[in-house]
C-alpha positions as CSV (number, residue, x, y, z in Angstrom):
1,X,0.0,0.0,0.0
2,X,2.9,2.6,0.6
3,X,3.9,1.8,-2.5
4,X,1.3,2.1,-4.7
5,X,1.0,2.4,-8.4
6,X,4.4,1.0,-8.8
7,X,3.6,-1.2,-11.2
8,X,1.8,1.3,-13.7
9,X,4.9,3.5,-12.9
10,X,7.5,0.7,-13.2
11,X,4.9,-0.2,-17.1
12,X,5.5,3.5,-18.2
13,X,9.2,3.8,-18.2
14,X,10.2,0.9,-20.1
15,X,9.5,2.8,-23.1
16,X,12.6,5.0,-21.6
17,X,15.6,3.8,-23.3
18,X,16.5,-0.2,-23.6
19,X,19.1,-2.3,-24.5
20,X,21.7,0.5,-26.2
21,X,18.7,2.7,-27.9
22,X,18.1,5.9,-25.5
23,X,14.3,6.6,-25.2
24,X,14.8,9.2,-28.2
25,X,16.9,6.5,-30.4
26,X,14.1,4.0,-29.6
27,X,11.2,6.1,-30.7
28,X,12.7,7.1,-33.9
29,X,13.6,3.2,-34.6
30,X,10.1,2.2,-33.9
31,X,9.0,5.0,-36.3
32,X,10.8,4.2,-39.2
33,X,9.3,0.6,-38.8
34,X,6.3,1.7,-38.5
35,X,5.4,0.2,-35.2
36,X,4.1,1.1,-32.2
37,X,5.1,-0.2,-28.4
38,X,2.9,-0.2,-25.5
39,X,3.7,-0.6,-21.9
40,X,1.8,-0.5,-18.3
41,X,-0.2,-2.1,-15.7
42,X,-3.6,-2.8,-15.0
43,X,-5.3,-4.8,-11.5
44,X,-3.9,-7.9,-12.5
45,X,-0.8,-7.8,-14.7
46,X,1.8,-5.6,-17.1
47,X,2.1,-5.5,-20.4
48,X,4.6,-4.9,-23.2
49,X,2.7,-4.6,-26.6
50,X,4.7,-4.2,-30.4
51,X,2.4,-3.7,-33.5
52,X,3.9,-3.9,-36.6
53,X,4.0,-4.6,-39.9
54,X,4.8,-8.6,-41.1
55,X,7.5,-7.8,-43.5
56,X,9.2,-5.5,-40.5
57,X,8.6,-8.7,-37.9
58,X,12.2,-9.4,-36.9
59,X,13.2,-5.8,-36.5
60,X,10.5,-5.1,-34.1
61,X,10.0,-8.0,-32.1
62,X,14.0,-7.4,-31.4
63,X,13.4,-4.0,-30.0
64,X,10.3,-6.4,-28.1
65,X,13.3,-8.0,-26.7
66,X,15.2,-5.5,-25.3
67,X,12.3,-3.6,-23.8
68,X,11.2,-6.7,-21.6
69,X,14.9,-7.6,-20.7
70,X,17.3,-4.4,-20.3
71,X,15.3,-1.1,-19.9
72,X,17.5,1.6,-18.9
73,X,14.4,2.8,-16.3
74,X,16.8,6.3,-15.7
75,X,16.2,8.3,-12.9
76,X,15.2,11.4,-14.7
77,X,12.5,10.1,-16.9
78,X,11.1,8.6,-13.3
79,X,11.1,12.1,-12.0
80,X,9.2,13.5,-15.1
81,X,6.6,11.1,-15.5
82,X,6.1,11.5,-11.5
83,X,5.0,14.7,-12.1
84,X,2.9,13.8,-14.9
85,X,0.9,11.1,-12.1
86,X,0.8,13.7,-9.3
87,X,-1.1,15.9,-12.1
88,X,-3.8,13.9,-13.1
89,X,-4.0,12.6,-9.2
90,X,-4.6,16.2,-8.7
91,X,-7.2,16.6,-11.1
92,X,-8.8,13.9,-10.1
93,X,-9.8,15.4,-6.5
94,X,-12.3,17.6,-8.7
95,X,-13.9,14.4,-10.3
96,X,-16.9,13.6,-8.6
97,X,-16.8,10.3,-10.8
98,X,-12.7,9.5,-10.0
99,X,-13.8,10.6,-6.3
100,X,-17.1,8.4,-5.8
101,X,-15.0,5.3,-7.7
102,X,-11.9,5.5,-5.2
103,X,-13.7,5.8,-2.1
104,X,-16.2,3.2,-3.1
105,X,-13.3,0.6,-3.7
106,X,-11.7,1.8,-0.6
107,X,-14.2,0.5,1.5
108,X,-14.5,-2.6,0.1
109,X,-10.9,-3.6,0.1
110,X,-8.8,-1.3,2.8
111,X,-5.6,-0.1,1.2
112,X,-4.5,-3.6,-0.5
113,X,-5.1,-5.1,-3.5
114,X,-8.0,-3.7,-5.2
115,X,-7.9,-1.0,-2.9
116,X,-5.9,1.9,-4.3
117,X,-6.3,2.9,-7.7
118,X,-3.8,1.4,-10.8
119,X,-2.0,4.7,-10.1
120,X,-1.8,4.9,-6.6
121,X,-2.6,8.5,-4.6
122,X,-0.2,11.2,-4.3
123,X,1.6,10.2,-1.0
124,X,2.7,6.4,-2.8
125,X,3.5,8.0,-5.9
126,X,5.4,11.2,-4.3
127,X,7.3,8.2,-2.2
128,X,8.3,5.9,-5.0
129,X,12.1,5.9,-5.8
130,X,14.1,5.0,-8.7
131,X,15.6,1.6,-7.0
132,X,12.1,1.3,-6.0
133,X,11.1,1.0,-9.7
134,X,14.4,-1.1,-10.7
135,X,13.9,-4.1,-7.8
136,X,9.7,-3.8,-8.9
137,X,11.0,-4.8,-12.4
138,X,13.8,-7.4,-11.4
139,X,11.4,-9.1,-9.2
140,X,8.2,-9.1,-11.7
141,X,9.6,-8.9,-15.1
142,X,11.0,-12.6,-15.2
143,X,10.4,-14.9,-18.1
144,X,8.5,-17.7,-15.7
145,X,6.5,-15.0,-14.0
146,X,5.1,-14.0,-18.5
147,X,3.8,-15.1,-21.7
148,X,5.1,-14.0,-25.2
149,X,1.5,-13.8,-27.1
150,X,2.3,-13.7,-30.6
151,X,-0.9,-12.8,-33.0
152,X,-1.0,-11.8,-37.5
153,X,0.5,-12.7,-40.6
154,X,3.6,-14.8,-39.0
155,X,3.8,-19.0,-39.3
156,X,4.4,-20.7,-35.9
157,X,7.6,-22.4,-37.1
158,X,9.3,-18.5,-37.6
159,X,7.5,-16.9,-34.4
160,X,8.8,-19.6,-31.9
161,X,12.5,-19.2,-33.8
162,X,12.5,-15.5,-33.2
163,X,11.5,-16.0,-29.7
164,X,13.7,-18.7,-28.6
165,X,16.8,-16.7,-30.3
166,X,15.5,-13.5,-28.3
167,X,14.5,-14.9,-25.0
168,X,15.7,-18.7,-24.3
169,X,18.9,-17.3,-22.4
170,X,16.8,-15.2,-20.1
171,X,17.4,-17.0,-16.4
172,X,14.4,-17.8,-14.6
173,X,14.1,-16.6,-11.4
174,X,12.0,-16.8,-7.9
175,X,8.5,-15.8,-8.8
176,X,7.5,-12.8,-6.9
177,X,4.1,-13.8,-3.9
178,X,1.5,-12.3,-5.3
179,X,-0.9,-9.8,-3.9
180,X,-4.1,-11.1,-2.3
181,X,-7.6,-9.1,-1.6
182,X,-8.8,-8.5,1.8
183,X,-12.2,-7.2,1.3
184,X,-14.5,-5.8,4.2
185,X,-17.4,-7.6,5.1
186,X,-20.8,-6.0,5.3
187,X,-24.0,-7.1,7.2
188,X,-26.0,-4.4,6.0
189,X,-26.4,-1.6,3.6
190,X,-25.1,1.7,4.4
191,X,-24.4,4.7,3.2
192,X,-21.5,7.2,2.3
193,X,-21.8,10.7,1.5
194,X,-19.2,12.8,0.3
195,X,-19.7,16.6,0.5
196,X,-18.9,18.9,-2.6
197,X,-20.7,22.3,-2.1
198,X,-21.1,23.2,-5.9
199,X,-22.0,20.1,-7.5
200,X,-25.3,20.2,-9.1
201,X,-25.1,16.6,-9.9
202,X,-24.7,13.0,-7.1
203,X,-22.6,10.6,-8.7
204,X,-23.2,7.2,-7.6
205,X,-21.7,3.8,-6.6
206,X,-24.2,1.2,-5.4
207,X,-22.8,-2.5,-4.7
208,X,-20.4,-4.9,-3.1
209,X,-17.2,-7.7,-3.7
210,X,-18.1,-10.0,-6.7
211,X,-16.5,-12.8,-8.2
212,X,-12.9,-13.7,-9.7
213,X,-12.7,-14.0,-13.7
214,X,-12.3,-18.1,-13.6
215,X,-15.7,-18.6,-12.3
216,X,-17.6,-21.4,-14.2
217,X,-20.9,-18.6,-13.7
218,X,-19.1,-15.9,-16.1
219,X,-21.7,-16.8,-19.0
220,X,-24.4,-16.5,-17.0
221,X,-23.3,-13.6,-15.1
222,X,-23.0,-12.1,-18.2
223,X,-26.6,-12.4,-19.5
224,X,-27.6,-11.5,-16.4
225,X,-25.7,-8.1,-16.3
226,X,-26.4,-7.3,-19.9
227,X,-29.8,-7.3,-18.7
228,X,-29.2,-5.4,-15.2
229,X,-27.4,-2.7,-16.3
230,X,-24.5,-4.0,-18.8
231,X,-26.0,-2.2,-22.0
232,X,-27.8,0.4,-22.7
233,X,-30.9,-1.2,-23.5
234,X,-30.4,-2.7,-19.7
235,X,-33.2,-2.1,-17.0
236,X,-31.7,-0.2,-15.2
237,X,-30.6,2.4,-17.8
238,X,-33.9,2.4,-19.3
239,X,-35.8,2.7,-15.9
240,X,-32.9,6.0,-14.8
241,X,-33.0,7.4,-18.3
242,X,-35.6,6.8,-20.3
243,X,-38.2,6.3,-17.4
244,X,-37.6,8.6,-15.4
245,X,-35.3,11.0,-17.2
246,X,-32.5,11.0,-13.6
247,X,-29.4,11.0,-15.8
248,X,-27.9,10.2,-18.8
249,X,-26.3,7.0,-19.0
250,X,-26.7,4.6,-15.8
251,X,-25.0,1.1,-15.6
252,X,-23.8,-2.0,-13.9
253,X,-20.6,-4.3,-14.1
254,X,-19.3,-7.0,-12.3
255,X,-15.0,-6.1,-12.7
256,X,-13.5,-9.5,-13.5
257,X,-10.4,-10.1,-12.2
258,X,-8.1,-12.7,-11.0
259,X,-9.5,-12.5,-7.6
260,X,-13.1,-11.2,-6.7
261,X,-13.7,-7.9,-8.2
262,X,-16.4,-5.6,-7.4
263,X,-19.8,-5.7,-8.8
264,X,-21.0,-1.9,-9.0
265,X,-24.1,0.3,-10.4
266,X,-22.6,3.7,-11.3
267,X,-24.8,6.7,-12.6
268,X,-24.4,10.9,-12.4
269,X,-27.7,12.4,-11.4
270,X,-29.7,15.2,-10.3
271,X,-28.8,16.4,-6.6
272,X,-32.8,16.6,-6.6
273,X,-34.1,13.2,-7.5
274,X,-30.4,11.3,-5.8
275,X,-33.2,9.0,-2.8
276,X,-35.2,8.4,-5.6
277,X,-32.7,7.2,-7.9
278,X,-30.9,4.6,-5.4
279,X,-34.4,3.8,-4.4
280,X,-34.9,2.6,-8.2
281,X,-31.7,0.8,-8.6
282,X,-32.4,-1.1,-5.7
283,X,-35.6,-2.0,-6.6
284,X,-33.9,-2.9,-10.2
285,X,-31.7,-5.6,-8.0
286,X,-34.2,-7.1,-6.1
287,X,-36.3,-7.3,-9.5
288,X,-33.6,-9.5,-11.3
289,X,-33.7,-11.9,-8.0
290,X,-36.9,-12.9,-8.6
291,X,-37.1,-14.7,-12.4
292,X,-39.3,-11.7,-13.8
293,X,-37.6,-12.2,-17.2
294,X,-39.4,-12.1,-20.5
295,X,-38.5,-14.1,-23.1
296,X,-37.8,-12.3,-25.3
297,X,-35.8,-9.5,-23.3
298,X,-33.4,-12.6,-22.8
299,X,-33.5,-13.7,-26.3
300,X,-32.7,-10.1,-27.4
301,X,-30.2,-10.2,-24.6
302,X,-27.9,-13.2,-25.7
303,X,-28.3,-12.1,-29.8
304,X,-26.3,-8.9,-28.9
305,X,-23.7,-10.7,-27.0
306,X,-23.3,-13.0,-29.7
307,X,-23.8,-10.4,-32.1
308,X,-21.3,-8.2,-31.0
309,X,-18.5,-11.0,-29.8
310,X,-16.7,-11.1,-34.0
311,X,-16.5,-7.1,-33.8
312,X,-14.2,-7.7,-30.5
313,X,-11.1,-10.6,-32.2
314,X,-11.4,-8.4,-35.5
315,X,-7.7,-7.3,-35.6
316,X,-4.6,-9.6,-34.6
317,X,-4.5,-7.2,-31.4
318,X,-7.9,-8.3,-30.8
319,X,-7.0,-12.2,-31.0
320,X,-3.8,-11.3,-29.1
321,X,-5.7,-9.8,-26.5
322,X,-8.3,-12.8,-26.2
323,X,-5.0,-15.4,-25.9
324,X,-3.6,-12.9,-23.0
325,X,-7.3,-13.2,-21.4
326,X,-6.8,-17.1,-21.5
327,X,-3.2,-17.1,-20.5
328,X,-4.3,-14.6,-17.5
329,X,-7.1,-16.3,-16.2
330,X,-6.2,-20.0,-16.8
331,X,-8.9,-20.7,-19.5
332,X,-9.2,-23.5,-21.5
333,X,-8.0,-23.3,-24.9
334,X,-11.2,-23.5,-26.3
335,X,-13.0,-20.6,-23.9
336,X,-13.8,-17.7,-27.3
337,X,-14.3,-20.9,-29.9
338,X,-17.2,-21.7,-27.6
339,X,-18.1,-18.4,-26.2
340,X,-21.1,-17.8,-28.6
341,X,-22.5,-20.6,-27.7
342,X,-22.5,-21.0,-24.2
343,X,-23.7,-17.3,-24.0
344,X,-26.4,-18.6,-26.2
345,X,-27.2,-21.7,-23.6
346,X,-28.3,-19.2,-20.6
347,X,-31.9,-19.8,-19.7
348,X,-33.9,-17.8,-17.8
349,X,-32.8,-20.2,-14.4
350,X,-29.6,-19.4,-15.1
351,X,-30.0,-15.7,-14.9
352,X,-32.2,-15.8,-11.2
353,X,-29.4,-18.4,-10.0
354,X,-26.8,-16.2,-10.7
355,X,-28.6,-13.2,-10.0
356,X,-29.8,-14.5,-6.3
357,X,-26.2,-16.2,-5.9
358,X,-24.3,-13.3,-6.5
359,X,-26.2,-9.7,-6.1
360,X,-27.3,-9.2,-2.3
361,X,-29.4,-5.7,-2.6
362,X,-29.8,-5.8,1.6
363,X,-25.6,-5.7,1.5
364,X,-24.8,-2.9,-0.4
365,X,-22.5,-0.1,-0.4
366,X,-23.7,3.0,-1.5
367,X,-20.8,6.2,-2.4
368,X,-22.8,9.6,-3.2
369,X,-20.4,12.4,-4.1
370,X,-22.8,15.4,-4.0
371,X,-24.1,18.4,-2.5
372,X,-25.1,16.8,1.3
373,X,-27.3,19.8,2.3
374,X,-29.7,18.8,-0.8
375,X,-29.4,15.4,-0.5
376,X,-28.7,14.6,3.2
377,X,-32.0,14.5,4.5
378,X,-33.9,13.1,1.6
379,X,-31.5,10.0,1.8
380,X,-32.1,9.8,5.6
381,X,-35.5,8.9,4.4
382,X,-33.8,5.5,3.3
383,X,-33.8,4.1,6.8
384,X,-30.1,3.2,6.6
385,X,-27.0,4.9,8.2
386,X,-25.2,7.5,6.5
387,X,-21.5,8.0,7.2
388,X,-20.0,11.0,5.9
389,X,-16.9,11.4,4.5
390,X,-13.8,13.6,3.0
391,X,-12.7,12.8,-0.5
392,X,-9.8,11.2,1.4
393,X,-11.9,9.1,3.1
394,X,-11.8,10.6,6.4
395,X,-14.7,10.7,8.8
396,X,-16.7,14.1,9.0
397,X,-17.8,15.1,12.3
């Protein structure tokens, strides 16, 4: 925790020099390639991504090489894109959105995993030091601890030459202890207000801890959301929108991750209809519970899934991506061949199982980052306690 967003930080310098190319020499080599290199973290792993041409394959995928296995991480680039984090950290303490999401997964996980944001806060950042970054990358960054994914116009017999020549030398190493959640437990719903004076809108975060990306219920759960809240045709957009006319855009998402990620209902609205509008989302929860789905809502449902699932392994970055997913989250090797059709098999007592299994309306946390003298006493109405916070988290008195 007092160190975090050092992975994200450690993921944005490797583009900073590597192997003998300085950070300008290795942007100017990339260039006249025609490729592009990608680095960072996200809740569950880095990444180091090349795209480029076939015919330019060996060229790249050398400079691939280096960046995983000798970055120069230099001090000074550290110190410059430092400033860059404690930036956008600062503007996000005037995001009622960034705000509501951080305190909302504060309280469900503490300050570990899952807690902090991918970038940290401003004290972990503003702490982080160079040998910091360098020990991050010589623990992590070892070839037994990765996958090389290799996607496009390249035969197998050529990509697994290039990568043995590149990368079979690379000792192996003790793989670092990974991270592990330590969510809160809730035995009832509550609710936390965040003050900002001059907001005219609440933002919203009503849920609790979900479920890790390997479980066998992802299909189902994902039917199930779609409807919820997962697109915007969903219930409760439609009932928040279109219904009522409380915000623009409303949804719901269960975050899959390699542990339990949370399962949240998001949605800006009026400070003046804020009870009313987590008095709807609720009642959209305790709806989906129950089995109240139409046929044909779940039929329309599953065709968009399937629908939309070719537009998403269109490009080899989107097959790459899908074999990184598999890799990531031990999937069989078969998961996306099949994914159309086991969306496809979801019945309606798959979507209350899941639904009942999984979504607990009476245990929810509920984040509102808003004006609290309009919407303090409305939401007392609620019959549940409200704690107020600052948009560090602190207790108000």
């Amino acid at each position: 925790p007092e160190l975090a967003g050092l992975a994200s930080l450690t993921g944005e310098l490797l583009d900073e020099g590597a192997g003998t190319r300085d950070a300008v020499r290795l942007a100017e080599d990339l260039g006249l390639l025609g490729a592009s290199l990608g680095s960072g973290a996200d809740w569950d792993a880095s990444y180091i991504s090349v795209d480029t041409l076939s015919r330019t394959f060996a060229e790249a995928f050398a400079i691939f090489a280096d960046v995983n296995r000798t970055p120069m991480l230099p001090e000074p680039s550290l110190e410059r894109v430092r400033a860059e984090r404690l930036m956008e950290l600062l503007q996000q303490r005037d995001e009622p959105g960034a705000i509501a999401g951080k305190r909302f997964s504060h309280l469900i996980y503490g300050t570990g995993a899952y807690g902090n944001t991918v970038i940290g806060n401003p004290d972990s950042v503003a702490r982080i030091r160079i040998d910091d970054v360098r020990r991050y990358y010589a623990e992590h960054y070892v070839p037994n601890n990765g996958t090389i994914v290799i996607a496009g116009d390249i035969d197998t017999d050529r990509a697994f030459d290039a990568a043995s020549r590149l990368f079979a030398d690379w000792p192996a190493a003790e793989l670092p202890t990974r991270p592990q959640i330590t969510p809160k437990s809730f035995d009832s719903s509550r609710i936390y207000l965040i003050d900002r004076p001059t907001a005219v809108q609440s933002e919203i975060r009503i849920g609790h801890l979900g479920i890790a990306r390997s479980t066998e219920d992802y299909f189902a759960l994902s039917v199930m959301n779609a409807l919820l809240g997962g697109v915007f045709n969903s219930r409760i957009n439609l009932n928040l929108r279109e219904k009522h006319g409380y915000t623009y855009g409303a949804r719901s998402m269960f975050a899959f991750r390699r542990q339990a990620g949370p399962f949240v209902v998001s949605a800006p609205v009026r400070n003046e209809v804020t009870r009313e509008s987590v008095t709807e989302v609720l009642s959209e929860l305790r709806r989906i519970r129950t089995g109240d789905v139409e046929t044909q809502e779940l039929e329309d449902t599953k065709n968009y899934l399937m629908g939309s699932f070719p537009s998403t392994v269109q490009t080899a970055s989107d097959v790459a991506g899908r074999l990184v997913d598999m890799e990531l989250y031990d999937l069989p090797t078969n998961y996306f061949d099949r994914y159309r059709e086991n969306i496809g098999a979801i019945s309606k007592h798959d979507v209350e199982h899941v639904a009942e299994k999984y979504i607990d309306p009476d245990k929810v946390i509920i984040v509102i980052v808003g004006n609290a003298s309009q919407i303090r006493e409305p939401l007392g109405s609620l019959g549940m306690p409200i704690h107020e916070l600052d948009i560090e988290g602190m207790a108000v008195a």
